[in-house]
C-alpha positions as CSV (number, residue, x, y, z in Angstrom):
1,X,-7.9,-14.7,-13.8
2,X,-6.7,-11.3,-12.4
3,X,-5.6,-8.2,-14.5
4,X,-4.0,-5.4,-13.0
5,X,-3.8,-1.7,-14.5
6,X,-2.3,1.7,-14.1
7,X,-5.0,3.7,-11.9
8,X,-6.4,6.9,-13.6
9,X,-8.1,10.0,-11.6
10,X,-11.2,8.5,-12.9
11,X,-10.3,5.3,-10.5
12,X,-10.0,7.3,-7.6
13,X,-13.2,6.7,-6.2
14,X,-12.6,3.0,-7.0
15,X,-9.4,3.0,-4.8
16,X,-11.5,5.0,-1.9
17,X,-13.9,2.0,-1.9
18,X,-11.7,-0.5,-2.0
19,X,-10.0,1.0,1.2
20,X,-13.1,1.5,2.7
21,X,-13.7,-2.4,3.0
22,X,-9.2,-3.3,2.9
23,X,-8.0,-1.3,5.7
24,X,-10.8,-1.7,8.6
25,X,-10.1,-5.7,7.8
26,X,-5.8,-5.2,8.3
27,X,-6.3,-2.7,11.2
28,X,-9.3,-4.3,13.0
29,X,-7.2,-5.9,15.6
30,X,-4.7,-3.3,15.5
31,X,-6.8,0.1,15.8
32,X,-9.5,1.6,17.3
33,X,-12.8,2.2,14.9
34,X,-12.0,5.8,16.1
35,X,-8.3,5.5,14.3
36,X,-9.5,3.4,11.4
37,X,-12.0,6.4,10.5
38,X,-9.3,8.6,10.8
39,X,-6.8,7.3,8.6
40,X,-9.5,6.7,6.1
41,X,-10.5,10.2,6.2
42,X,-6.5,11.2,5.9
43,X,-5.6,9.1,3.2
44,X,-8.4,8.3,1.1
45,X,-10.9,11.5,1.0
46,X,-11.2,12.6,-2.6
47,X,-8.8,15.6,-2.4
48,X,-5.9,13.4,-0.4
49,X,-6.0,10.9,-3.0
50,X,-6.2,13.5,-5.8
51,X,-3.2,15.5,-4.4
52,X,-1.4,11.9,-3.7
53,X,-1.4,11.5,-7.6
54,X,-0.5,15.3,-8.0
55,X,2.4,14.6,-6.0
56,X,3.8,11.5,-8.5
57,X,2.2,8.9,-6.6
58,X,1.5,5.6,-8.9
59,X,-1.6,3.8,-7.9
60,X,-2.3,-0.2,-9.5
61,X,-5.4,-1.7,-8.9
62,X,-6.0,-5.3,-9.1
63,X,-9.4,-6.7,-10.6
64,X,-10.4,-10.3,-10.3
65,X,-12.7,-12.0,-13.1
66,X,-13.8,-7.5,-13.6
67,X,-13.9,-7.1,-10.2
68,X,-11.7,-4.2,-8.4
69,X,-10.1,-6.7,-5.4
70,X,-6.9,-4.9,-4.5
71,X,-4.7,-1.9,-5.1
72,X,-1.1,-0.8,-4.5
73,X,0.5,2.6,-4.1
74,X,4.3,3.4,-5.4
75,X,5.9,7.0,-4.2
76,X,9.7,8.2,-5.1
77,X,11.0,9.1,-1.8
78,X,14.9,9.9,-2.8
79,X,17.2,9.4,-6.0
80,X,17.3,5.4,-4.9
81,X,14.5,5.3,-2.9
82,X,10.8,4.4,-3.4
83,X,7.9,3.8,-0.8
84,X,4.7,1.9,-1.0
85,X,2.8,3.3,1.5
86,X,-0.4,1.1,0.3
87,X,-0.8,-2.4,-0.4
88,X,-4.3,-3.9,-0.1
89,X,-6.3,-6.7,-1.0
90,X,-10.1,-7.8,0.0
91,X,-9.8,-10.9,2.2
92,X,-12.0,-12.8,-0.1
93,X,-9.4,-12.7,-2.6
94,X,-6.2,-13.3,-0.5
95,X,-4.2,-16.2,-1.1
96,X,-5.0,-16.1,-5.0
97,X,-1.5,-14.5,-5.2
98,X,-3.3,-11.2,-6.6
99,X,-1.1,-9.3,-3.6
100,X,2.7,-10.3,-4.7
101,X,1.0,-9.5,-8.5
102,X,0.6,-6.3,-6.8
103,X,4.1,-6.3,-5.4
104,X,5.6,-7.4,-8.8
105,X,4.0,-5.0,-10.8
106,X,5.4,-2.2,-8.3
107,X,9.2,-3.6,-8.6
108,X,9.2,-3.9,-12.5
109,X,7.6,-0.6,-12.9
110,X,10.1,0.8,-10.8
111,X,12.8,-0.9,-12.8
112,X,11.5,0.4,-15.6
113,X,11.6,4.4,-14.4
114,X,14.8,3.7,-12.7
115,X,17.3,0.7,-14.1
116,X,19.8,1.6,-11.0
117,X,19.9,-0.5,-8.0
118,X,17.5,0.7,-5.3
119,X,15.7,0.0,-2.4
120,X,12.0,-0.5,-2.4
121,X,10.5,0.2,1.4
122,X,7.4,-0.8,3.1
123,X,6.1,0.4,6.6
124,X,4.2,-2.6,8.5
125,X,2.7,-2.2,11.9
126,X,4.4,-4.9,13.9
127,X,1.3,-6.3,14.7
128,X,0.1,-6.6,11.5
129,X,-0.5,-10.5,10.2
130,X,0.5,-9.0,7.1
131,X,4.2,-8.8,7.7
132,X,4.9,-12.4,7.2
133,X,3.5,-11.9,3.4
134,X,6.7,-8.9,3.1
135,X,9.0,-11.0,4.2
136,X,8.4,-14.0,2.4
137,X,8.8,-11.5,-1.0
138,X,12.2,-10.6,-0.3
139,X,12.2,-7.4,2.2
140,X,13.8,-7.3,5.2
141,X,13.2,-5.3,8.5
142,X,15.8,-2.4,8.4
143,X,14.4,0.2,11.3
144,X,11.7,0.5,13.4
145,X,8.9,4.4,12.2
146,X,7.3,5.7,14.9
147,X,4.1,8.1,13.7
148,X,2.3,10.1,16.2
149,X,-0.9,12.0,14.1
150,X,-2.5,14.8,14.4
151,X,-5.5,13.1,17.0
152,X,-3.2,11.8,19.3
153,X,-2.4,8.2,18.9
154,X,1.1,6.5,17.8
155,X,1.5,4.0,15.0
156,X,4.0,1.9,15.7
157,X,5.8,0.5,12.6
158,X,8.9,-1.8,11.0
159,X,10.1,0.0,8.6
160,X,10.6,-3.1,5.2
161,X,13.0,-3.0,3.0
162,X,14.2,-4.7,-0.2
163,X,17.1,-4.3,-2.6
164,X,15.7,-4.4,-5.9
């Protein structure tokens, strides 16, 4: 059975290691080790994910009979707008439905901050296996994100949304 709770500062480090194992598995046929490292080092050093919070980022994490197994990410992005620019889940515990838990627990916590009508928005690479999983839970491609970082590479990305 799976439980899922509000992230603290004190899980921080728990989210860094979950992404250290989560996002080399999405990305390993996507990215270069080179990139991987990089985005790790971006968006999960210590102080990134400490100013991420600062900043009114949500986190969930997802635990699995005690065990830490997945985490989600919510940011406000505009007065009917909200991002999750993290969704992850161990492979070893995919398919047990803990990732749309994830996904629900982002949409009724949103519902409960804001009542209105809104969209909810997801960026997926487009080679991401991953994107069937969005689709399948209600969002729909709406535009196609093009990020070009700070090393030198591109990202490529479909921009997900869904009315909520």
């Amino acid at each position: 059975m799976f439980t899922i709770r509000r992230a603290q500062l004190c899980d921080l480090s728990c989210i860094k290691e979950l992404a250290a194992i989560t996002v080399p598995q999405a990305y390993d046929s996507i990215l270069t080790t080179e990139q991987i490292d990089y985005l790790e080092d971006l968006s999960y050093s210590q102080s990134s994910l400490t100013e991420s919070l600062a900043q009114g980022q949500v986190f969930f994490i997802a635990s699995d009979d005690g065990e830490d197994c997945g985490y989600a990410c919510l940011q406000p992005e505009g007065p009917d707008l909200f991002h999750m620019p993290k969704i992850y889940v161990l492979s070893r515990c995919q398919r047990r439905g803990i990732g749309s838990a994830l996904v629900d627990k982002i949409v009724s916590h949103i519902k409960e901050i804001h009542p209105e009508p809104c969209i909810l928005e997801v960026n997926v690479s487009r080679f991401n296996r991953a994107i069937d999983f969005y689709l399948k839970r209600g969002f729909v491609k709406e535009r196609e994100h093009i990020i070009t970082l700070d090393n030198g590479f591109t990202l490529i990305q479909d921009v997900l949304q869904r009315k909520l």
